[in-house]
N, C-alpha and C positions, 0 to 999 in steps of 0.2 A: 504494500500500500504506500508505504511509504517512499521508496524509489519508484515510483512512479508518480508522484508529487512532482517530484525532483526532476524527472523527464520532461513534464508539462512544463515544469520552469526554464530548464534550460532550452525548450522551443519559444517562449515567449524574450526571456533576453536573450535569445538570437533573434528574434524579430525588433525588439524596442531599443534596446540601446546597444550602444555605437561598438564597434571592432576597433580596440586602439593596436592589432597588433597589424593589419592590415592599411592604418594609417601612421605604421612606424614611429609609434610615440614612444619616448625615451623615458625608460621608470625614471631616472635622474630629475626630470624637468616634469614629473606630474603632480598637478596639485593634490590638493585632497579629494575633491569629487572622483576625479580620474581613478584614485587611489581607493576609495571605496568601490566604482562599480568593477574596476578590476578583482578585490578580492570577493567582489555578491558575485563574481562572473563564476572565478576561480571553486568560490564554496558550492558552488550549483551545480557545478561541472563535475566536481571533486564526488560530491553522493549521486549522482543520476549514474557515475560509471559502477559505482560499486558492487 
């Protein structure tokens, strides 16, 4: 049940928000926003594989 939350999710932030690896943003120079939706990307990503 629960990976499969997790599925839904990481279909919907590949729809809604943005690909920073795809527009080559540098971890160095990312604010905080950038810096959270990388790790909500990261954590979503992280339990759908499991």
């Amino acid at each position: 049940m629960q990976k499969q939350v997790f599925k839904f999710l990481a279909k919907v932030n590949k729809i809604i928000l943005p690909s920073y690896s795809k527009q080559r943003l540098d971890l160095a120079k990312a604010n905080k926003l950038q810096m959270a939706i990388i790790g909500w990307r990261w954590f979503v990503t992280k339990n759908a594989l499991d």
